[in-house]
N, C-alpha and C positions, 0 to 999 in steps of 0.2 A: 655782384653788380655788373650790367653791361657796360660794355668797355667805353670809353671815350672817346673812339675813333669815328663814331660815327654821329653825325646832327642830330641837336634832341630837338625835341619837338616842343618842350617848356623848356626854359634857361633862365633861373635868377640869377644872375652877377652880381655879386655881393649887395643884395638888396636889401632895404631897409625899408621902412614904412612907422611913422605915429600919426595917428588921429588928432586934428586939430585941438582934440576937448582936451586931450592926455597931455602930460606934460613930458613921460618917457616913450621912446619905441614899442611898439608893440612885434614888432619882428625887426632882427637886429643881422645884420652881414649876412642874409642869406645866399648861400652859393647851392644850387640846385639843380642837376638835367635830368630830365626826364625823355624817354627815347621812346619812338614809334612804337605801338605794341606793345608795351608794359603796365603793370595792373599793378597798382602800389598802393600800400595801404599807408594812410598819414594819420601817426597818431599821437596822443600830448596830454598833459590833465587840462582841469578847466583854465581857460584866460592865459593857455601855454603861445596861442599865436595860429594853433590847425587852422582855424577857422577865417580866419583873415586871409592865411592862404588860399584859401576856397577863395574868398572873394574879389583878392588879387588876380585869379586866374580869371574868372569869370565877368569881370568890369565894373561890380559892385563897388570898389576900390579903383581907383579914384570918383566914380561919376556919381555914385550914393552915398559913398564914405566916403568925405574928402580927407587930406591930409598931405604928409611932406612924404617924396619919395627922395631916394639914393637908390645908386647904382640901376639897373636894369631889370627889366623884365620881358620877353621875348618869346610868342607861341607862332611855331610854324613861321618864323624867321621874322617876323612883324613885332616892331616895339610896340607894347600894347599901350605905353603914357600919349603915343601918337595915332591910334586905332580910336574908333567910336565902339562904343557897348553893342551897336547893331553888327557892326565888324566881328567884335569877337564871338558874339552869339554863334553864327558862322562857322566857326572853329569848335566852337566847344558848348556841351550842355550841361546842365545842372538839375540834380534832384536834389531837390532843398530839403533838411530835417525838417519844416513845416511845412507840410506839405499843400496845404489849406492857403498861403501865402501867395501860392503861387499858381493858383486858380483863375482862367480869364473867361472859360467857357459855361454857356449855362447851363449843358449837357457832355458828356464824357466827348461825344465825337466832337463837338464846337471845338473842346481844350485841347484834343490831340492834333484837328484841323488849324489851328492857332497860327503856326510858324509856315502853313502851306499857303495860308489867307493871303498873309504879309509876303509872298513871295509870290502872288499873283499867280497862283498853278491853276488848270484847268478844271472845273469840276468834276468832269468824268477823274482826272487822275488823281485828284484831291480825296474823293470817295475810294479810291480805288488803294492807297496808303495808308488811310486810316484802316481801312477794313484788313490790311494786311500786318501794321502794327502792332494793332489790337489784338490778334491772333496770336503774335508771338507773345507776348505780355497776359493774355487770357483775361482781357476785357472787352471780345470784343461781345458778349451775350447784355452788355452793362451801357450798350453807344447810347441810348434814350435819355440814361437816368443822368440826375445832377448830382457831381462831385460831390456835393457837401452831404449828398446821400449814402455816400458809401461807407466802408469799413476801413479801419486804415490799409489792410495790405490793398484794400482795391483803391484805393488814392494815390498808393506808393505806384504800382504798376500803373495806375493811369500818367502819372507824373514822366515814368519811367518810357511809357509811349509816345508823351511830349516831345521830348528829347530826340526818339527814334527816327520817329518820322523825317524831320530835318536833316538828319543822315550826314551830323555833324562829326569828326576826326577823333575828339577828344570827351569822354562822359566822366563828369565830375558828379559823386556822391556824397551828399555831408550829411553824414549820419543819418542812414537809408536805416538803422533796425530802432530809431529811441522809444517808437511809439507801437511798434508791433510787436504780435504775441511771439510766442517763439516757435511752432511752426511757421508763421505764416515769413520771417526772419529769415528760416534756415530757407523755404524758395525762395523771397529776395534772394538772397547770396548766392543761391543756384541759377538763379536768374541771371542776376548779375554778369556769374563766371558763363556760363552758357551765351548771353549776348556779346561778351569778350571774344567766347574761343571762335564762335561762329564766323564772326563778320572780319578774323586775323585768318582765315583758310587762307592757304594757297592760290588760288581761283577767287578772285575778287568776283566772279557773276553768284556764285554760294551765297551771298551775304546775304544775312537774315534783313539787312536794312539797307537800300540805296536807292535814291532816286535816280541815281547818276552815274549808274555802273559803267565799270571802266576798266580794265584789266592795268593800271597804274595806281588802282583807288589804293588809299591810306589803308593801313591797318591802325585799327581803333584804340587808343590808351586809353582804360580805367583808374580812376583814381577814386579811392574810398575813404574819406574820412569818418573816423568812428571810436567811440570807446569800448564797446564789446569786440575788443580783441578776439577772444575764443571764437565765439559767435562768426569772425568776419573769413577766421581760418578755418571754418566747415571746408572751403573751396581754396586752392594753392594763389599765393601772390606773387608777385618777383621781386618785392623788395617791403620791407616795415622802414619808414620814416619816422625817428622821435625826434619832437619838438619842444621845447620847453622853454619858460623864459625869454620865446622870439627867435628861438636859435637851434638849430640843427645839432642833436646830443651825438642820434648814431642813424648808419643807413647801414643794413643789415638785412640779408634773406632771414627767412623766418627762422630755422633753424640756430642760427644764429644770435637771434634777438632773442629769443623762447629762453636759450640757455645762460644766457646770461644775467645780470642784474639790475640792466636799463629799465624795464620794467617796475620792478617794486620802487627803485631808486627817486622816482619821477612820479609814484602817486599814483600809478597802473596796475590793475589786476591780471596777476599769469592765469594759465589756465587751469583751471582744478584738477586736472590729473599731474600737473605737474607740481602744484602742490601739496598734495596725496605722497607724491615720490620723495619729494626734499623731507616730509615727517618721518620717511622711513631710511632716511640719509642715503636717500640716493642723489651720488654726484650727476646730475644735469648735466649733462654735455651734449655738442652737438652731433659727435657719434652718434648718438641715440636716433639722430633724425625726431626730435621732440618737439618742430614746429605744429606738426599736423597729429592730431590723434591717427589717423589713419598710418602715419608712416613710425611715428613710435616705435621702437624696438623692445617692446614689453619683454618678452624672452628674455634679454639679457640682464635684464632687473629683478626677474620672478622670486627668486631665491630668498634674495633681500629682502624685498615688497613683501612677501608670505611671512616670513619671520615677525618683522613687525605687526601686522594684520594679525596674528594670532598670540600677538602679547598685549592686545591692545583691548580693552573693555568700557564698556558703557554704562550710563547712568541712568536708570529710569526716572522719566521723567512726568511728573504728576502735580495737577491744577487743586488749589486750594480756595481758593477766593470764594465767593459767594455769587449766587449769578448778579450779573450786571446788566444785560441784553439780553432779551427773548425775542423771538420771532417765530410768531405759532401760524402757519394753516394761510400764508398771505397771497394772493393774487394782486397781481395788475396789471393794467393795460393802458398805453396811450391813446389807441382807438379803437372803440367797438368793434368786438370778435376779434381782434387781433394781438391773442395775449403775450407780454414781455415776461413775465414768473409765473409759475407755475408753482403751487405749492411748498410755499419756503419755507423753511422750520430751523431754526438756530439756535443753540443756546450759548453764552458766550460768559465765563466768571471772570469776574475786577482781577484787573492785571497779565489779561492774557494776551499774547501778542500772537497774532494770527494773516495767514496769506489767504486770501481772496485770488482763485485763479480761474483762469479760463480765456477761449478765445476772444476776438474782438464781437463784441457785437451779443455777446451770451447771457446781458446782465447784469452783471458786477455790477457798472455802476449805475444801473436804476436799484439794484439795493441797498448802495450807499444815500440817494438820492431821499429815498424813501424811509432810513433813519434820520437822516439829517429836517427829515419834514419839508425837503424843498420841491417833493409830491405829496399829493395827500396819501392816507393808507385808511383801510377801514376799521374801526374799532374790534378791539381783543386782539391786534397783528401784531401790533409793535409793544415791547413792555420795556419799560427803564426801570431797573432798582423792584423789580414786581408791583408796576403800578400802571398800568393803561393810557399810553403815551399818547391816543388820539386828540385830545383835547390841547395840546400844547400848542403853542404858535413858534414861527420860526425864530421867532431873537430867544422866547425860553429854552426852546431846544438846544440852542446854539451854545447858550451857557453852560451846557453838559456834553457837547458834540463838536469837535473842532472836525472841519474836512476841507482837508487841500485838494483842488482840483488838480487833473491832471495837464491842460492845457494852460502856462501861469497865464496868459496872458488872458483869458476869461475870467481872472481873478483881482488885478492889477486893476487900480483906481487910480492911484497918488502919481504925483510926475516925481519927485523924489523917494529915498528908500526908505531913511529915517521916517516920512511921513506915511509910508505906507506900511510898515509894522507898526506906526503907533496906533493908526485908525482906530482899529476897535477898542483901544484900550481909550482913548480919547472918548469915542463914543461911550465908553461905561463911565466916562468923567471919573478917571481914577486920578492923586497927585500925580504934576509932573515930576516927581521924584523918583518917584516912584516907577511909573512910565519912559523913562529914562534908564533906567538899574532896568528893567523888564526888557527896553529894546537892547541896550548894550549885552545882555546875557545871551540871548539868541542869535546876535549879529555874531558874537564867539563862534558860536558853536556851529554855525552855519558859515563861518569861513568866510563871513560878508563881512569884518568890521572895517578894514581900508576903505572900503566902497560905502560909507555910511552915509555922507553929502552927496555923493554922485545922482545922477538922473537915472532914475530906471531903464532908458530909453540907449543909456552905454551900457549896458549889461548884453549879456552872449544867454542866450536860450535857457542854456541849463544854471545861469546865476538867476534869473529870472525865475523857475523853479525854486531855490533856494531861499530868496526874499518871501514868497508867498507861505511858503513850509515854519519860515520865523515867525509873517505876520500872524499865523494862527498858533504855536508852541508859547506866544504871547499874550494869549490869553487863560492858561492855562486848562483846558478843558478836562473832563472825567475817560472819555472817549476820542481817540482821534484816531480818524480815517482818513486815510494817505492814500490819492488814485496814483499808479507809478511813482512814485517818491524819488526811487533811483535815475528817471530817466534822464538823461543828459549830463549825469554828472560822471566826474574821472573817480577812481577808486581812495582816493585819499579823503576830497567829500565824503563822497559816498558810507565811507569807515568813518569818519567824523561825526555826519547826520544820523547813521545808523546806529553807531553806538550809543549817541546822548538819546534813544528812540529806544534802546536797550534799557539806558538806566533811568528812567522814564515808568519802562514796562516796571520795571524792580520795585520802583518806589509806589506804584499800585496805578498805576495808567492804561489803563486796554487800550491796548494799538491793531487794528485794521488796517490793515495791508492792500489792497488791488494790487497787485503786480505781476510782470510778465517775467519780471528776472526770475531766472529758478536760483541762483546763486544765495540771493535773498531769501529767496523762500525756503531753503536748505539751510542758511548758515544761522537764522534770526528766529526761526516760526518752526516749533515743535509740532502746529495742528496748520494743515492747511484744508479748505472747503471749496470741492471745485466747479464750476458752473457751468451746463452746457445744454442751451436755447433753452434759456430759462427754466431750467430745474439744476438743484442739488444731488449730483451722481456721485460723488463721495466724499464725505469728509472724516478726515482720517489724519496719522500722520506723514509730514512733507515728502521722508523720505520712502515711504510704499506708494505713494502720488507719480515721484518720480523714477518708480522702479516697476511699474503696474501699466505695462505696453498699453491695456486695453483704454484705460483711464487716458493716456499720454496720445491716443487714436483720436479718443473722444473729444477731449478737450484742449486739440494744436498746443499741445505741450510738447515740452523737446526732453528726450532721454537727457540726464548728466553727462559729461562724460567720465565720471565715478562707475554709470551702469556700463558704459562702454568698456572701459579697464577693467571692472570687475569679470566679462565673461573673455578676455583677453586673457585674462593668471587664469583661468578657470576657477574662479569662487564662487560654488552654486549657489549662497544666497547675497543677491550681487546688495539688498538691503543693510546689512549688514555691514557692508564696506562703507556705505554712505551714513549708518546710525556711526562707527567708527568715526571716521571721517569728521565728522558735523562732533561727537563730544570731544575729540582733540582737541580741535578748533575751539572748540566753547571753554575748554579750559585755559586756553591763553598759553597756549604750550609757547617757549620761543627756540629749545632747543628735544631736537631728535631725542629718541627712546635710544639710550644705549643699548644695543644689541650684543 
């Protein structure tokens, strides 16, 4: 940690904060500095309090969120309870997890020109920032189109140019990867670290970003809220912040955190090569340098790591069920000559639980879309149970098709929770008894029951996700298709939702996956199908998906880093280490192979 001797730039003094509606704090004695120039990653499970921090710094809190404050809070020497939200803007910028939210412009360059408008710049230099933001961020070929036309990673960087342009002190992240694939994540985060190191050079005229250059200009603090931990350490931080319960657990460099057991403790996911290493009892320390895969000291584990690696064997694994989904010979298109699939063909047997992957924009979910009947399809495309699914309308489909969207909030009807899982069970006019034992089972299992009275409207992003994934597990469908399932959730959910999505599969439920997490698609889904500008380039199993450069080129998929470790011990077929890997795991090992 950097020292104390010198002014931070944020400073909670024992600060406190609850939400008028809440009856407890939601952030409790926080004591916090953050210093010029430091890239900190803040991280917590769900409703731990990250995210309030985001808000706190940002003015959301108090002037959107009211409520009761204690103690202080202090950016760039200015008490913020006495600052306006336009003040702190000033200071500091925000890329929001929705990014859609935070949309003003009708066209990329209007949104990025946003904060130059409001600051009365010249048109010539107004044109002349955006054209230069743009560049850095790599939208500027995109200035015409409208936001809502883009992809996610091209919303995240345009979001990302918002901020820049203004050539604000401080860039606040909340949860920049929930909704991107995993290339398009891995440059986020390079992105990210790259607009960090750039504009902290030596030589303040360097900076990738300043209106206002000045050989005295600030060097820029990052700050990253996220729960793809692995994911956010692709690029070096200066500090992990855990949160939990409102409260400050541990502040720790990565190395540090990696090694120790704040992480699992708290409901958070380590990174899979790290826990590849504790199966083969390797003691984790921070010798190792085992924040970063890159700095990893593989060497000095190989020994051990091999040992077990070659006492360790797998199970094949093989589908019995009867087909349940067919998709023979399907095109579509939204607009003439301008086709979304290209020849789809699938075949899918009851009880198979499958990843749907691929970049943003490739698909995926126009063929969930298009099972679901919420597009038409042309007759002999689509078969249920071997029967010729054109003729169905969307509520019979539905009875056989649960599909949770990926944005909840395009899902979300009801102002309460309880009434928005019972909807559709209401609308099949089932006993309230009955309806009642149906919603309390899912609110379990979805980690929502405290929150059962509450307003939709006090829920955090990723409980929001969580309510809609119950409203549909409560109706019990034959098929259900899940767009992101994982996103925004912390690892304790996440093992929660995914398990009862496991015993689910078991009891003869085919689950369809979209997702971008590869963790999921490795630990859950023996067959994955991957999609790229509308065709099917391979479907096969997860782990030759994720061990198959070409495939992983093709379809902005990101290596594991199982394939990373694997050519690290030098084990030429790095597949292998991940089929390993993935049956340990499925077995529910809790202690090491004695060696």
């Amino acid at each position: 940690m950097i020292s104390d001797e010198r002014n931070p730039v944020i400073f909670f003094d024992n600060f406190s904060f609850k939400y008028f509606a809440q009856s407890k704090p939601t952030l409790r004695n926080i004591s916090l500095r953050i210093f010029e120039g430091e890239k900190i990653l803040i991280v917590g499970p769900s409703g731990s309090g990250k995210s309030t921090i985001g808000h706190c710094l940002n003015g959301l809190v108090p002037f959107s969120y009211q409520g009761e404050i204690e103690g202080s809070l202090t950016i760039n020497g200015n008490v913020c309870s006495k600052s306006s939200i336009f003040e702190l803007s000033k200071s500091i910028g925000t890329v929001m997890q929705d990014t859609d939210a935070q949309f003003v412009g009708l066209s990329v360059a209007e949104d990025i020109a946003f904060a130059l408008e409001n600051d009365c710049i010249a048109q010539a230099e107004m044109i002349s920032q955006v054209g230069f933001v743009s560049k850095v961020v790599g939208v500027n070929a995109l200035l015409r189109q409208s936001p809502q036309e883009l992809s996610g990673g091209q919303k995240q960087r345009t979001s990302i140019a918002g901020i820049l342009v203004d050539d604000v002190d401080i860039l606040l992240f909340d949860e920049p990867l929930a909704n991107l694939d995993p290339e398009t994540g891995k440059y986020a985060i390079e992105l990210i670290d790259r607009i960090h190191k750039e504009n902290n050079v030596v030589d303040a005229t360097k900076s990738v970003t300043s209106r206002h250059r000045d050989n005295k200009k600030k060097q820029k603090t990052t700050i990253i809220i996220e729960h793809r931990i692995e994911d956010v350490l692709h690029r070096e931080v200066d500090r992990i912040i855990l949160i939990d319960n409102g409260s400050i657990v541990a502040d720790l460099n990565a190395h540090d955190m990696i090694s120790s057991q704040y992480l699992l403790e708290h409901g958070l996911r380590e990174p899979l090569y790290i826990t590849a290493l504790k199966y083969a009892g390797v003691d984790v320390n921070s010798k190792l340098l085992p924040g970063y895969i890159s700095t990893m000291n593989f060497a000095g584990v190989k020994t051990q790591f091999l040992n077990w690696y070659e006492k360790t064997h797998t199970k094949k694994h093989t589908e019995t069920g009867e087909e349940i989904l067919t998709i023979r010979n399907l095109n579509f298109e939204y607009y003439k000559d301008k086709p979304v699939l290209t020849n789809i063909n699938i075949s899918i047997r009851a009880g198979e639980m499958i990843s749907i992957v691929g970049t943003n924009g490739a698909g995926k979910s126009t063929i969930a879309k298009l099972i679901c009947r919420f597009e038409k399809h042309p007759p002999e495309t689509i078969f249920l149970n071997g029967k010729d699914a054109v003729n169905q309308d969307i509520a019979k489909r539905a009875s056989f098709v649960g599909y949770v969207m990926q944005n909840p909030n395009q899902m979300i009807t009801q102002t309460l929770i309880y009434d928005e899982i019972s909807s559709g069970l209401r609308y099949r006019k089932l006993p309230k008894t009955e309806i009642d034992e149906r919603v309390d089972t899912v609110l379990d299992i979805c980690g929502l029951t405290r929150f059962k009275t509450w307003p939709i409207s006090a829920l955090s992003y990723g409980q929001k996700k969580r309510v809609t994934i119950a409203s549909i597990l409560a109706l019990n469908p034959q098929i259900l298709i899940l767009d992101e399932p994982t996103a925004g959730q912390d690892y304790h959910h996440y093992t929660d939702i995914m398990q009862f999505l496991d015993k689910l599969n078991k009891l003869g439920v085919t689950v369809l996956m979209i997702t971008h997490d590869m963790h999921l698609m490795l630990e859950y889904t023996h067959r994955s199908i991957v999609v790229c500008e509308g065709r099917i380039i391979i479907d096969t199993d997860s782990s030759e998906v994720l061990t198959n450069p070409d495939i992983i080129s093709k379809a902005s998929l990101k290596e594991t880093s199982l394939f990373h470790m694997a050519k690290e011990l030098e084990i030429e077929d790095p597949k292998s280490l991940v089929d390993k890997f993935i049956d340990f795991e499925s077995r529910g090992e809790s202690e090491t192979i004695q060696l």
